[in-house]
N, C-alpha and C positions, 0 to 999 in steps of 0.2 A: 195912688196912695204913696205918702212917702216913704222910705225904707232908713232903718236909723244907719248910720255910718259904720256901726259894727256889724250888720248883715252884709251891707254889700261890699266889704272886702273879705268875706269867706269865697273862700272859692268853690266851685263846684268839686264834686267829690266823683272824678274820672270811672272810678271800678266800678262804681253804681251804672252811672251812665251808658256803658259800656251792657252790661248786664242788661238793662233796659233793651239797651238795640238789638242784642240777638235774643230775648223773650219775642222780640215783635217782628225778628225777621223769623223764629222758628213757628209762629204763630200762624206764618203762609204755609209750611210744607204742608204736601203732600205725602200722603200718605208708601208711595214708591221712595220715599226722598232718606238719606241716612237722617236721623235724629240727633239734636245740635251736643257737642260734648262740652261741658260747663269747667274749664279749668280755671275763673276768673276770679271764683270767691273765693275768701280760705275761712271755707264753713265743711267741719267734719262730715263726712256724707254718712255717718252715725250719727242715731238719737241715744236719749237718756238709757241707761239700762233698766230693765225690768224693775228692780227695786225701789229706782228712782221714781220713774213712774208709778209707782203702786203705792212709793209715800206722799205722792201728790195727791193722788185718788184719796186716798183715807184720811190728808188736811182737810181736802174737800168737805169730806162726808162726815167729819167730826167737828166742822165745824170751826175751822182753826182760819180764819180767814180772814182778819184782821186785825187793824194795826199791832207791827212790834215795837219797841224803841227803835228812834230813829239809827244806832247804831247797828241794830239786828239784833236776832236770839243768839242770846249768850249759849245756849246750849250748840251753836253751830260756830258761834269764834272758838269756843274752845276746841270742837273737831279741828277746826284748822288751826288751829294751837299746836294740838298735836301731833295733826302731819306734816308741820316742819319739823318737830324733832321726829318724828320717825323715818323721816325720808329722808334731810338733811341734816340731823343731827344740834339744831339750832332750836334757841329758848326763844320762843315769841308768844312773850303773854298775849292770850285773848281781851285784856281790857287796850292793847293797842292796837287791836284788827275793826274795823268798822266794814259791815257788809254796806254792798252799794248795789245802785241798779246796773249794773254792769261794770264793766272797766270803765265807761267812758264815764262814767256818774263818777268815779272811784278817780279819775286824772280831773275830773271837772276840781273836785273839792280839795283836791291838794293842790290845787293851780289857785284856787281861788284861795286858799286857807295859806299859801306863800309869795305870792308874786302878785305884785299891784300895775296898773297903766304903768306902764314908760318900762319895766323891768324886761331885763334881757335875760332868756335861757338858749342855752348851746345845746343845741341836740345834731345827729350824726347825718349825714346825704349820702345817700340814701335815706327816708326813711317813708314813717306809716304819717300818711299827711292829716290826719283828724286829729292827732298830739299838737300839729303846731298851729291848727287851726284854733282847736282848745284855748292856748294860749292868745290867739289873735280876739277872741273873742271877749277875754278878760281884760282885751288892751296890752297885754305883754307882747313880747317880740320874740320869735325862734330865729336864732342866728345857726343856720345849716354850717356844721363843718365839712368839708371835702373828705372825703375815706376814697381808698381806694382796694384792690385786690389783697393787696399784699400785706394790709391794715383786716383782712376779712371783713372790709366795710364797717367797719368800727373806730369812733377815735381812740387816742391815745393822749396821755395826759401832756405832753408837748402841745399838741394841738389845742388840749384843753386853755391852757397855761398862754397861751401865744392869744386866741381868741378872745380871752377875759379883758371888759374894759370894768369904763363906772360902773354902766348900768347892771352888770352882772350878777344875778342872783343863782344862780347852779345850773346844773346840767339833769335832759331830761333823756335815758339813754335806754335801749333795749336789747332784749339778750333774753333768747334767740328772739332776733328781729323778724319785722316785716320792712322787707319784702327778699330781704336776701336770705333767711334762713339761717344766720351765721351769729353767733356767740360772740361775746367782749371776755377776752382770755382773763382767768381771775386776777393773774399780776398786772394789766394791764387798770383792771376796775379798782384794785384797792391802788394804784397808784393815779389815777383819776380822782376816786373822791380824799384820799390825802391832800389831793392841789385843793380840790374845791371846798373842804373843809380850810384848810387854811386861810384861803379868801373869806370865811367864814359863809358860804357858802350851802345850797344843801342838795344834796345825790338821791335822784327819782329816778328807778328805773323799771320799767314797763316790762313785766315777768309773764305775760299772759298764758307763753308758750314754757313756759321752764319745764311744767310737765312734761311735754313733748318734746324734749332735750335727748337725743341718740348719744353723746358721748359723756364718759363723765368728766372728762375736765371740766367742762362747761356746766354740766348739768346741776350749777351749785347758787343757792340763791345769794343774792347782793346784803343779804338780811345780816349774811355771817360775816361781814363786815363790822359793822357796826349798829349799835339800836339809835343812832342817826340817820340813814335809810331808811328813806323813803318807798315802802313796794307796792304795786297795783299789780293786783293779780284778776283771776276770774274763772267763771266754770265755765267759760263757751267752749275753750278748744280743749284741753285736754280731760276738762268734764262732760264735752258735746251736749252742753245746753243753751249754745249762740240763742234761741228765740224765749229763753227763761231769765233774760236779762239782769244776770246776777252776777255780781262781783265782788269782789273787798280789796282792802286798802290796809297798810299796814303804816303805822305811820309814830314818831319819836312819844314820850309820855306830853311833852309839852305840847304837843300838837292836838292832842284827843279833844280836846273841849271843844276848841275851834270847829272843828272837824263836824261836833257830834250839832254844835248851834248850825251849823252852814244847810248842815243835811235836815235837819227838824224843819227848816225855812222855807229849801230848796224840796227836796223829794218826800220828808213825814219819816217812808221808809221805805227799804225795796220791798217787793210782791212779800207775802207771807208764804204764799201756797210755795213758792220757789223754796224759800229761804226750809220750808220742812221738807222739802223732797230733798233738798240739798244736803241734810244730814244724812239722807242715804247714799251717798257718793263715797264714803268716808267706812262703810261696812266691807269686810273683808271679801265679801265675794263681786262687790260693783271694784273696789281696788282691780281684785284678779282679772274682771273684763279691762279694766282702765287699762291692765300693762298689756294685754292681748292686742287692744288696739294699739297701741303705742308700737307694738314691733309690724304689726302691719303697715304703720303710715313709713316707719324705717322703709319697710320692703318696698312700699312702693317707690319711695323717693329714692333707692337705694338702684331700682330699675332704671326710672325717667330720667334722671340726671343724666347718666353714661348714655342712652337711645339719645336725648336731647345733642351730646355733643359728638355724636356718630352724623346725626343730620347735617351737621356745621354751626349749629349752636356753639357762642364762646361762654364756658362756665369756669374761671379759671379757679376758683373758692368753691368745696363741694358742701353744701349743710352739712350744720351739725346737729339742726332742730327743727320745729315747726313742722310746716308742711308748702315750702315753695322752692321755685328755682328761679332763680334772677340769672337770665340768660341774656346776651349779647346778643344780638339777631343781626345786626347788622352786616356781618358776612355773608348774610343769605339775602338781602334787602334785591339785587339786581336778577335774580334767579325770580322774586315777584313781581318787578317793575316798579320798587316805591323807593322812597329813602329816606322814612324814617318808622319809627315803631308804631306809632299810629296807624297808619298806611297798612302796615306792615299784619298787624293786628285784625283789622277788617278786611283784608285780603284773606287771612285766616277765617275768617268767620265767614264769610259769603262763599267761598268757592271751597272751605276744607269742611266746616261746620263747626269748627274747633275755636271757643274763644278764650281769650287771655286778655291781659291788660298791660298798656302799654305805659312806659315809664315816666310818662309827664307826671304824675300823682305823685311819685314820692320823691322827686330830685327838686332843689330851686334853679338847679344849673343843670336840667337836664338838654340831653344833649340829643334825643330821638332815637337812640341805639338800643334800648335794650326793652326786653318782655316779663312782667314775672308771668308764671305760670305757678298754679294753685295744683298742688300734689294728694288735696284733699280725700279728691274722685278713686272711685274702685279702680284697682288694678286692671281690669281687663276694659277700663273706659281711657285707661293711661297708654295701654297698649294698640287700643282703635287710632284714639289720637295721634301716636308715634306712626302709625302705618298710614294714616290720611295724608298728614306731613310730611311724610317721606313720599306717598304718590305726588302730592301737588309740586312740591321744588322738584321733584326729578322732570 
């Protein structure tokens, strides 16, 4: 059967992959055998809190179970109306929040609701490779800029400014990123979307993780810029509802219609039964679990990082968010016998039991050097790991 030309230049999505081969190599152990430690997704090893869960239970059972407008219950944009001003301090009316079925529903419709075939967006290399797939598959084009260490893998508006041609319609940027865990310093983003505003351009930036922001310089949304900003946000990570596929989208007043025809066309709406457990996320006592976890994922990443470059790991940028560490492994490559992070990675997993993923997914120029590793896992699964790695390179 044929395949159309937009399927088969998506590329395959590596961390899945990966994921898949040690599911099927843990599927042989034995029972004597250590049991495989999963640092490869960045899925909270938390579920919903009780409340959430129990307002799901009672859509259920009352009966609340379908269709909302295709934008979502207003009764839940406004929740999240108002915990940007309560968190951050910013006015973001709820008729410009659209619930989605995830983030990825939520980057679909603002890809598709601004950038047409042939349009070029600049997004950071590092990055999360389903953003520029997104794009590849609308027919737009992601043009990776280089970051380095010392950039905290983030561009800067030079970069921005130097990479702009015709095709350029904005920049698609994240903060705290995946895979490096690291924040776009605020002077650094209001002096980006100032370039990209002036090319008349427009600034989308992927907030998924803002909850899970450990410092505050950083921990401040792109919204308090300007109501030009573009945001995708979502409750998987710092709501821990990854398999309740719910998301939203914040996006300028001129944009909302568009927005709301794409999604009526495309999706109808996201789940209902989500969208009412989701206003229980927003109750004062799911907040208090939310920031409990939050200093825990701190602590663990707070551990792993420092044990990661005790081993020989090069971390030269420590988080300031999320839950990853984008490590260097190359230093360690000839202590495995490989030389490159691939290699390097399934050596890990076959003879440590420990897996990660390796950096081909999120660079265009990747160069086989580096690992992320997902900080998601319990502490004490962070710490088996650190001791299994440190037997097998010694």
């Amino acid at each position: 059967m044929p395949l159309s030309e937009r399927a088969r230049r998506i590329e395959p999505f590596y961390v899945m992959q990966v994921a898949q081969e040690a599911q099927a190599l843990a599927a042989t152990f034995g029972p004597e055998q250590p049991r495989m430690l999963y640092l490869n997704i960045g899925e909270p090893d938390f579920t919903a809190p009780p409340r959430v869960q129990a307002a799901a239970a009672a859509a259920i059972a009352q009966g609340q179970t379908q269709y909302t407008n295709a934008l979502g219950l207003l009764a839940l944009r406004e929740r999240i109306a108002a915990w940007y001003a309560q968190r951050f301090g910013v006015d973001v009316p709820a008729r410009r929040i659209a619930i989605t079925a995830g983030a990825s529903a939520a980057l679909q419709l603002a890809c598709l609701a601004l950038f047409d075939a042939g349009d070029e967006v600049l997004m950071p290399d590092p990055s999360y490779p389903c953003n520029r797939h997104i794009l590849s598959a609308i027919g737009a084009r992601a043009v990776l800029l280089p970051t380095t260490a010392a950039q905290r893998h983030q561009p800067d508006a030079a970069a921005v400014a130097q990479a702009w041609g015709p095709r350029t319609r904005g920049v698609l940027l994240a903060s705290p990123s995946n895979p490096t865990g690291t924040s776009i310093d605020p002077d650094a983003l209001r002096q980006i979307h100032a370039r990209v505003s002036e090319r008349g351009g427009v600034t989308v930036v992927d907030e998924i993780y803002l909850g899970l922001s450990h410092d505050g310089r950083y921990g401040q949304t792109a919204l308090a810029l300007s109501d030009q900003v573009v945001s995708v946000n979502s409750f998987s990570k710092y709501f821990n509802m990854t398999g309740w596929r719910l998301g939203w989208l914040v996006v300028p007043d001129a944009m909302v219609e568009a927005v709301e025809r794409l999604a009526q066309n495309l999706y109808i709406c996201a789940s209902t039964v989500a969208q009412h457990a989701a206003l229980a996320c927003f109750e004062p006592d799911s907040i208090a679990e939310y920031e409990r976890r939050r200093a825990e994922f701190k602590a663990r990443q707070d551990h792993f990082v420092p044990a990661l470059r005790a081993l020989g790991f090069d971390i030269p940028v420590t988080p300031d968010g999320a839950f990853y560490a984008w490590a260097d492994a190359s230093p360690l490559f000839a202590r495995l016998g490989v030389d490159n992070s691939a290699d390097f990675v399934h050596e890990l997993m076959h003879r440590a039991h420990v897996v990660a993923t390796p950096s081909r997914d999120f660079s265009d120029r990747d160069d086989g050097t580096h690992v992320r590793f997902s900080t998601a896992s319990s502490l004490s699964d962070l710490q088996e790991a650190v001791a299994r790695m440190r037997a097998l390179l010694a």
